[in-house]
C-alpha positions in Angstrom: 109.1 73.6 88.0 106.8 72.6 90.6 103.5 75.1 90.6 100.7 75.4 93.4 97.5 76.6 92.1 94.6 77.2 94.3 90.9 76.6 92.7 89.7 74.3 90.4 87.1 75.6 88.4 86.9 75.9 84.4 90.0 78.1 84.9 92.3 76.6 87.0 91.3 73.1 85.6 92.7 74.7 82.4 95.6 75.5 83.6 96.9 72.9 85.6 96.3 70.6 82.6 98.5 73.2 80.4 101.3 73.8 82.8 101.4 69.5 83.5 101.4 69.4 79.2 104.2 71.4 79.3 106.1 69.4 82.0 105.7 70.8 84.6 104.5 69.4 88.0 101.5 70.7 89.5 99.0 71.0 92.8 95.7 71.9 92.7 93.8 73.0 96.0 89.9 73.4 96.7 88.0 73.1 99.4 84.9 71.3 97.1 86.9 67.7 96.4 84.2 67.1 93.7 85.8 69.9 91.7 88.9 68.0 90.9 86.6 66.2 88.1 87.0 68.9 86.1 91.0 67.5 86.0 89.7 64.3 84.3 91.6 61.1 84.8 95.0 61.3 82.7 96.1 64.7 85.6 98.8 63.1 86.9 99.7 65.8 89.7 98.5 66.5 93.0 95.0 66.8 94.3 94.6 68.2 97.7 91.4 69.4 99.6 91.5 72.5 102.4 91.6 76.0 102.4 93.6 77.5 99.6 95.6 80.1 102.3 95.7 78.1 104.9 99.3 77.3 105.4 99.4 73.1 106.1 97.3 73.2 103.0 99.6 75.1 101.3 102.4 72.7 102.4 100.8 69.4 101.5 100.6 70.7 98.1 104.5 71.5 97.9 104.6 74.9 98.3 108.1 74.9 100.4 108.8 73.2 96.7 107.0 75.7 94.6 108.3 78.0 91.8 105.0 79.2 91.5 102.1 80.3 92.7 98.2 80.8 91.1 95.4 81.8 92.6 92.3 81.7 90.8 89.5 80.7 92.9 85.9 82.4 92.7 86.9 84.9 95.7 88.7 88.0 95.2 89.5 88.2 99.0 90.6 84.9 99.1 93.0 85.1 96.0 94.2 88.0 97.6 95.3 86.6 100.6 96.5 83.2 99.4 99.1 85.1 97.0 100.6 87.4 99.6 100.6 84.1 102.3 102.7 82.2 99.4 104.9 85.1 98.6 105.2 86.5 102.3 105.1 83.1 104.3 107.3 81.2 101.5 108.7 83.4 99.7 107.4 82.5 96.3 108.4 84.9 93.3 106.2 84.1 91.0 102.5 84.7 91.9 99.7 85.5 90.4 96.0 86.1 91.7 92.7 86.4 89.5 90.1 89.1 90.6 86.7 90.1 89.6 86.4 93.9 90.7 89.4 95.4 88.9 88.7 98.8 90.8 91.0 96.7 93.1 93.5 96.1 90.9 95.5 99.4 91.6 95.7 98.1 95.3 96.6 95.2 94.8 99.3 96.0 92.8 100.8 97.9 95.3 101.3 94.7 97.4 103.1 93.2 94.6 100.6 90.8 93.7 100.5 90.8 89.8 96.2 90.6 89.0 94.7 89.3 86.1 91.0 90.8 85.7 88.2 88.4 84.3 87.5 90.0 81.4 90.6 89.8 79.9 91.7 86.9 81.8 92.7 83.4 79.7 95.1 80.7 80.5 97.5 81.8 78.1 98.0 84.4 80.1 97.9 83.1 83.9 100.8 81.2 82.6 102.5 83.9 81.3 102.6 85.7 84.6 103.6 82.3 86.0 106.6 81.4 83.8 108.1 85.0 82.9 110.8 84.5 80.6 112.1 84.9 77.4 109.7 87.1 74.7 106.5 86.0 73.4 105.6 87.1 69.7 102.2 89.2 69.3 102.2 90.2 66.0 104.8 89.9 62.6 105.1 92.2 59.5 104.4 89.9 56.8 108.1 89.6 55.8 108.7 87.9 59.4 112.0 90.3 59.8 109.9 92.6 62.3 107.6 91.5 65.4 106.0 93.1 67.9 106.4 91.2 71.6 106.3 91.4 75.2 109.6 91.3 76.4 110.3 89.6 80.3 111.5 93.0 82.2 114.2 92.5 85.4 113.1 93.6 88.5 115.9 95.9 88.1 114.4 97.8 85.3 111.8 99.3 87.6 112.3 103.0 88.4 114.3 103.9 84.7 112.8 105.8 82.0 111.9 104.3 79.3 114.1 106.3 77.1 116.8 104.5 78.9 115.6 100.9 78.5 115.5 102.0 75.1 118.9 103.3 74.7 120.6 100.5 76.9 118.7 97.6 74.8 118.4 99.1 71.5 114.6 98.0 70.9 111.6 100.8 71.0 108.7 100.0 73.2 105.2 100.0 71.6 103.1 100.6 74.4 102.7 99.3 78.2 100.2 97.4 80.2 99.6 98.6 83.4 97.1 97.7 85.6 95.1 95.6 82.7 95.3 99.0 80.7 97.5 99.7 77.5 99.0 102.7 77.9 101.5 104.6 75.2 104.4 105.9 77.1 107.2 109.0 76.5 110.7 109.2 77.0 109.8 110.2 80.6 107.7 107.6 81.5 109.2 105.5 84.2 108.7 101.9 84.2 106.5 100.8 87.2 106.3 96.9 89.0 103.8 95.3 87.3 104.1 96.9 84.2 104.3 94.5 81.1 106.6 95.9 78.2 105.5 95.2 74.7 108.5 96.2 72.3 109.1 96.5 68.1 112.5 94.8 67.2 114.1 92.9 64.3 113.1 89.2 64.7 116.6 88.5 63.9 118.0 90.6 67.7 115.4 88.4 69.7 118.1 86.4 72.3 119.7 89.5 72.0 117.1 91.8 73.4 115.7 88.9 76.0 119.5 88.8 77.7 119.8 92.6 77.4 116.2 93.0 79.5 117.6 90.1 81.6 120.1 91.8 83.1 118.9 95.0 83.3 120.3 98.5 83.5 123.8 99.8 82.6 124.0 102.6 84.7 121.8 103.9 88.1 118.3 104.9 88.0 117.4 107.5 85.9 
């Protein structure tokens, strides 16, 4: 996959150096070209200089191409903005934008921009939000037969109870993040956009969980 990623400090240095170790190819804009140091000389991707939202920046670092889209510059505005031009202008899925003040958060949100807030923000999980697939493991019993993971949720998912994501994939969810906050949900909690779902399930039903979240509901919403 080809990923865009919009400011090269600590962070997005960090970050474009995991996602290119993992094989991905990646572009890295900032308007300071003295920042791309921080990529040190074995980066093998794309360096471009300009205005992170600007949209011939954008293209010069293969967005039209993209699969992906970070934005983790120092400005929350700016983040902000970049994210919804890549989603809006070119129609990128995948975006996610770092913010400082996460009294914004709940806005944001609402515009469909997944946020990661500073303090809890890590590479780990930038990338997480950039390459949602699959499950990944938080904890094991010691016996390794039980695990507790977030699970990669279809769109499709969003507007059903969670008793019937329950009942449809045979797993019981632990808790939910939403909006940077764990929360512990009932049976009439409905599943929101944004909302990360973090399940208990034998370790042995793993592929079979991750295809049933996949494809999403049996039935209508509930």
């Amino acid at each position: 996959m080809h990923i865009v990623i919009m400011g090269c400090g600590r962070v997005g240095a960090a970050l474009a150096q995991n996602l290119e170790q993992q094989g991905h190819t990646v572009a890295v804009i900032d308007q300071d070209p003295t920042a791309f140091r921080r990529l040190g000389s074995g980066f093998g991707g794309r360096r471009v200089s300009g205005v992170g939202f600007d949209q011939d920046t954008l293209r010069d670092a293969g967005i039209e191409d993209a699969g992906a889209f970070a934005a983790v510059s120092s400005g929350d505005n700016s983040n902000i903005i970049a994210a919804r031009v890549a989603r809006e202008m070119f129609g990128i899925e995948n975006v996610a934008a770092r913010i400082y003040d996460p009294k914004r958060a709940e806005v944001y949100q609402r515009l469909g921009i997944p946020t990661v807030a500073t303090v809890r923000w890590t590479a780990d999980q930038m990338m997480r939000r950039l390459l949602p697939s699959g499950a990944e493991p938080l904890w094991r019993d010691p016996s390794g037969g039980v695990q507790l993971a977030e699970v990669h949720t279809a769109e499709s998912w969003i507007g059903h109870k969670i008793s019937t994501l329950q009942e449809d994939t045979g797993v019981r969810v632990a808790f939910l993040t939403r909006l940077g906050e764990a929360m512990l949900p009932t049976s009439q909690t409905v599943l929101q956009e944004g909302d990360l779902v973090h399940v208990m399930m034998r370790t042995d039903d793993i592929e079979k969980v991750e295809a049933a979240f996949a494809e999403g509901p049996e039935g209508g919403v509930n």
